[in-house]
C-alpha positions in Angstrom: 14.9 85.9 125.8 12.5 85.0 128.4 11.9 86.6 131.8 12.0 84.3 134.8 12.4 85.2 138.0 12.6 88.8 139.7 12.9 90.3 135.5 15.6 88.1 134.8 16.1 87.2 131.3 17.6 84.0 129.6 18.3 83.2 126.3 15.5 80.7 124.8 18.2 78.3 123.6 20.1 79.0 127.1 17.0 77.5 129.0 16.0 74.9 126.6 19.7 73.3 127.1 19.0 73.3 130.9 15.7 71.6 130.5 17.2 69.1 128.4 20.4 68.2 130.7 17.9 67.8 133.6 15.9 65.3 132.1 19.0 63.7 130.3 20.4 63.5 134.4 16.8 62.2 135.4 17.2 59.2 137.2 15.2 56.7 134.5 13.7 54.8 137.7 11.6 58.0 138.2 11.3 60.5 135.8 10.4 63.8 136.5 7.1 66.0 135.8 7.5 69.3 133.9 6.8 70.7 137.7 9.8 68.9 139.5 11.9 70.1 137.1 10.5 73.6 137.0 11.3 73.3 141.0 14.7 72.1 140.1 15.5 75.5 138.2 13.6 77.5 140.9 16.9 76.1 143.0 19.2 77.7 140.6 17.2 81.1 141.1 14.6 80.7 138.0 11.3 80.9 138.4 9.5 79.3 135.8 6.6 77.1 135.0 6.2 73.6 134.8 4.4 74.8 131.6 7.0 76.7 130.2 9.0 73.4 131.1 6.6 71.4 129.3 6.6 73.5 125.7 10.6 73.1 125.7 10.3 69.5 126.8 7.9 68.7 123.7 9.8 71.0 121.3 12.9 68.8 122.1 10.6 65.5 121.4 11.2 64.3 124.5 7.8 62.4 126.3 6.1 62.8 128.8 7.4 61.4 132.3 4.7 58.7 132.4 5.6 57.6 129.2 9.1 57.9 129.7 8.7 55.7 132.7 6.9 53.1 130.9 9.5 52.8 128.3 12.1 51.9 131.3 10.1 49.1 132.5 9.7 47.4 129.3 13.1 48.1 128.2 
């Protein structure tokens, strides 16, 4: 588990799915930082980093948003 918030606690696997579905929702126009999408959850009540955002972003491979960017204007 992981405490965000006020001591609120979240499965690991719980909060790496929600990471993922927000950048799988991203629009691919403008991808979002590790801190949008930490802002994103803050929304839903959960504070976290846009660190803690970033080590389940790279532990589900998935770049960072300048790279991610690039990739949809050359694709």
């Amino acid at each position: 588990s992981v405490e965000v918030g006020q001591g609120a606690l979240v499965a690991q696997g719980s909060l790496a799915a929600l990471i993922g579905r927000i950048f799988a929702d991203e629009d691919r126009t403008r991808p979002l930082t590790d801190a949008e999408v930490a802002e994103v959850i803050a929304g839903m009540g959960l504070l976290i980093t846009g660190r803690t955002v970033g080590n389940h972003r790279r532990a589900l491979g998935i770049p960072v948003a300048a790279e991610r960017r690039q990739r949809q204007e050359s694709g």
